[in-house]
C-alpha positions as CSV (number, residue, x, y, z in Angstrom):
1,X,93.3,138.7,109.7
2,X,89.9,137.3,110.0
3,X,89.2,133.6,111.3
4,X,86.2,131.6,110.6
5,X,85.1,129.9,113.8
6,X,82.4,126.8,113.3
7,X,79.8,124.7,115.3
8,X,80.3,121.6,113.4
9,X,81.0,119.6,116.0
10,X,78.7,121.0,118.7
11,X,76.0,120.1,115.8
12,X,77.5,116.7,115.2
13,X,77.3,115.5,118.8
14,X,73.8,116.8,119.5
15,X,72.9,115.2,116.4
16,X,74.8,112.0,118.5
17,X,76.3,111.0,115.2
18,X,80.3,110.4,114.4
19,X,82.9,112.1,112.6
20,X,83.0,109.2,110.0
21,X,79.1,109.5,110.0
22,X,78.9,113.0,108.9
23,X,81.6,112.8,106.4
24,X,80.0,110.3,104.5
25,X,76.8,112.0,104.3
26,X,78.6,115.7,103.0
27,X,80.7,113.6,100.6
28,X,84.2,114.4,102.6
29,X,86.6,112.7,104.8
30,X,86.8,112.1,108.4
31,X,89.7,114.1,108.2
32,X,88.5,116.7,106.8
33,X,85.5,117.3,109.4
34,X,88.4,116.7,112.5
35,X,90.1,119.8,110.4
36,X,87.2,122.2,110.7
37,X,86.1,121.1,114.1
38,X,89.2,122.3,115.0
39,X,89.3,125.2,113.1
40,X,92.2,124.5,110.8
41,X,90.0,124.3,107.7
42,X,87.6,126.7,106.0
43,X,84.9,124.5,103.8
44,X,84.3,125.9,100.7
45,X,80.8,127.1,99.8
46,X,79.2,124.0,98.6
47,X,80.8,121.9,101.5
48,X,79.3,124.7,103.9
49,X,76.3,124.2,101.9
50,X,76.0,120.5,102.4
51,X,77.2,121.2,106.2
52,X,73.8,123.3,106.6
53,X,71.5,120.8,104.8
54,X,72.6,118.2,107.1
55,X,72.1,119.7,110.0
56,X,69.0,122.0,108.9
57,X,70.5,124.8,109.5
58,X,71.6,128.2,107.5
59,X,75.0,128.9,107.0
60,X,75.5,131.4,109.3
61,X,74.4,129.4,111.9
62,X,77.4,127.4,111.2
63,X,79.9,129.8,110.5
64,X,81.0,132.9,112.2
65,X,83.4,135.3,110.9
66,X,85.9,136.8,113.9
């Protein structure tokens, strides 16, 4: 089975902004962010979307497929 491995939170914390902070600015909850940074939650596309906006960054420099 394939896992989908992120770099959320190594974006979020060079950005130096919180989990509450980027959640409100993609729309979602803080729990929802703590869920992906830790892997247990794949975005759909238009969260993943919003992610790469955010952080000006593609997709797949956010995601990886294992």
């Amino acid at each position: 089975m394939q896992e989908v491995t992120n770099q959320i939170r190594v974006l979020r914390l060079r950005h130096g902004i919180t989990q509450e902070e980027l959640a409100e600015n993609v729309g979602v909850s803080r729990q929802t962010i703590i869920a992906m940074e830790k892997g247990n939650y794949a975005p759909s596309l238009l969260l993943a979307l919003k992610l790469a906006k955010f952080f000006k960054a593609t997709v797949e420099q956010l995601f990886t497929i294992r």
